[in-house]
C-alpha positions in Angstrom: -6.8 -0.3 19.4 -7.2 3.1 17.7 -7.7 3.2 14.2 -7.1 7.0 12.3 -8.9 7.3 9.3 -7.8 10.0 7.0 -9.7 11.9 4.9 -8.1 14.3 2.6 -9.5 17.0 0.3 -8.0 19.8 -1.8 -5.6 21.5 -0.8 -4.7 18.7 1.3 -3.7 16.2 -0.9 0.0 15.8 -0.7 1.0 12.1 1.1 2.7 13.9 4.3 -0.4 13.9 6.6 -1.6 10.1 7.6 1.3 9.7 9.6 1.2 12.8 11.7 -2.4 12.2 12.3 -2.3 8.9 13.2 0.7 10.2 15.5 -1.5 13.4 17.2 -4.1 11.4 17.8 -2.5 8.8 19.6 -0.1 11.0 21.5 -3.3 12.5 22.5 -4.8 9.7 24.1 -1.8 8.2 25.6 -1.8 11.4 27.5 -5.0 11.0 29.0 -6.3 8.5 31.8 -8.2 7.2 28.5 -4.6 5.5 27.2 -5.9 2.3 28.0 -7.6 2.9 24.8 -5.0 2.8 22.6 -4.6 -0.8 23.7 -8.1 -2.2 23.9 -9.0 -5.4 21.7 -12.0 -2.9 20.5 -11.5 -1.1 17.1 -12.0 2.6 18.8 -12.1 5.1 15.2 -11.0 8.8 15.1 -12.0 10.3 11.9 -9.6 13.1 10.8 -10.7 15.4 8.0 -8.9 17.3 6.3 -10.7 20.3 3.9 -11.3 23.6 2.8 -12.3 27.0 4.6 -15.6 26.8 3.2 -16.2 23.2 4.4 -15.6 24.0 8.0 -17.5 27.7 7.4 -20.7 25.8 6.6 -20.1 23.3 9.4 -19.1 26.0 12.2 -22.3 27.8 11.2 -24.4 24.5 10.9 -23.3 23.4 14.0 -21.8 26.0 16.3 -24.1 29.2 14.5 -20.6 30.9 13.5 -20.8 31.8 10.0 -17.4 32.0 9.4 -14.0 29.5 9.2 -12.5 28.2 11.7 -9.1 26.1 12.3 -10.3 22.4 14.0 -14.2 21.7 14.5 -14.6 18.2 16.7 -18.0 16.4 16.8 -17.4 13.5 19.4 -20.0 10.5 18.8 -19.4 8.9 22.3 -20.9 11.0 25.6 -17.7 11.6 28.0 -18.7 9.4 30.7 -19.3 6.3 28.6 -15.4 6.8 27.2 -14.4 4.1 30.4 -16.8 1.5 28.7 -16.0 1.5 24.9 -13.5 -0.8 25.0 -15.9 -3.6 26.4 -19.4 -2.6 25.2 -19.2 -2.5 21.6 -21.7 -5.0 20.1 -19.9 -5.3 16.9 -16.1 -4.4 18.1 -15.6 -1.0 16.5 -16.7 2.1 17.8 -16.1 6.0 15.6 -15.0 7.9 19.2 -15.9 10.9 17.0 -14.6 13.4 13.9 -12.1 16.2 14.1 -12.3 18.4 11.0 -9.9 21.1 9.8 -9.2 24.1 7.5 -6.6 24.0 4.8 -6.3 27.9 4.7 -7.0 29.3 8.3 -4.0 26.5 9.8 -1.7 27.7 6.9 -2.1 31.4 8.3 -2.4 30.6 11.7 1.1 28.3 11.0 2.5 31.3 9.2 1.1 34.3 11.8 2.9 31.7 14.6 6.5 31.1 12.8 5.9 27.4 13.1 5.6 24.6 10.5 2.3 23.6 9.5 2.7 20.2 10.5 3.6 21.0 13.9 0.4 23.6 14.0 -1.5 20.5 12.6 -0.5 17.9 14.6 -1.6 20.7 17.9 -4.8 21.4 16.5 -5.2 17.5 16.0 -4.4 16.8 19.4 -7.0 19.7 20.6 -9.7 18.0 18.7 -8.9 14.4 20.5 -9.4 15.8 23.6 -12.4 17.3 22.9 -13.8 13.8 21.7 -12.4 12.3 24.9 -14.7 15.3 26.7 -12.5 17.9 27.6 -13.2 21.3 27.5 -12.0 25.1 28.0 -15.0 26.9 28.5 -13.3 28.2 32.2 -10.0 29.0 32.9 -9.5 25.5 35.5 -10.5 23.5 31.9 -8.9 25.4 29.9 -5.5 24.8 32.2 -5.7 21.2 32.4 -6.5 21.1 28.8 -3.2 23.0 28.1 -1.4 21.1 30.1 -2.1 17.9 28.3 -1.6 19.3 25.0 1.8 20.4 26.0 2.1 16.9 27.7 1.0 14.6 24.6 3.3 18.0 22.0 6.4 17.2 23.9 6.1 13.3 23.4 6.4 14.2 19.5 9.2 16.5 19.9 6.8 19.5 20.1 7.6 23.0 21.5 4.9 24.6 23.8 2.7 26.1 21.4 1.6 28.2 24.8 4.7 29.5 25.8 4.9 33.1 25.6 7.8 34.3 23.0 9.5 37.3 23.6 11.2 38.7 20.1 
């Protein structure tokens, strides 16, 4: 069973958000030949962050040597090709599948830059981060595809437009 555990910081502190994590995250997985997971007898954790600019500035340049914000940072704590086995080798029955951490101020803009809600920009970029801790990828254009296409796969199942479609004003 997945198990969301939301972490919220200023500017984030306003009740609307464990829901629509809890939601990404799972829509995410169930739309990934990892949905068994959702299921397993296993707690399986996703921890979702939610925090300032400068937070994920000091962790995009700890961790990625970017000294500057970015919108979602994932740090997944299980190596792709063991994903198959955490349901039935966890000693003690819980395993953290990883961290997805984002940016109060640069999803507000990007939200605002887009014409879209932020909860509908937050639960995409939460959904992008699940599939990174599930191992996907978009360093080449074939990953980057098939990443897409299961974003706009687990979006729709919320009610979510393409956030890749291109608008013509």
């Amino acid at each position: 069973m997945i198990e969301v555990a939301l972490l919220q910081e200023e500017p984030w502190l306003d009740g609307r958000w464990e829901a629509l994590a809890n939601a990404a995250v799972r829509a995410a997985i169930g739309s990934t030949p990892f949905g068994t997971l959702l299921d397993t007898r296993s707690a399986v954790e996703v921890s979702v962050r939610l925090t300032s600019d400068m937070e994920v500035q000091t962790l995009n340049s700890q961790y990625r040597g970017k000294d500057q914000p970015t919108n979602v940072l994932s740090f997944p704590m299980v190596q792709p090709d063991l994903i198959d086995t955490v349901s039935h080798n966890s000693d003690d029955g819980e395993v953290l599948l990883g961290d997805i951490v984002l940016a109060h101020g640069v999803c507000v803009a990007e939200a605002a830059e887009r014409g879209i809600s932020v909860e509908d920009h937050l639960t995409h970029l939460i959904v992008h981060g699940s599939l990174h801790l599930l191992g996907y990828d978009h360093m080449s254009d074939d990953e980057g595809d098939a990443m897409e296409a299961i974003e706009r796969d687990a979006l729709a199942t919320l009610g979510i437009a393409d956030p890749y479609a291109i608008r013509e004003d």
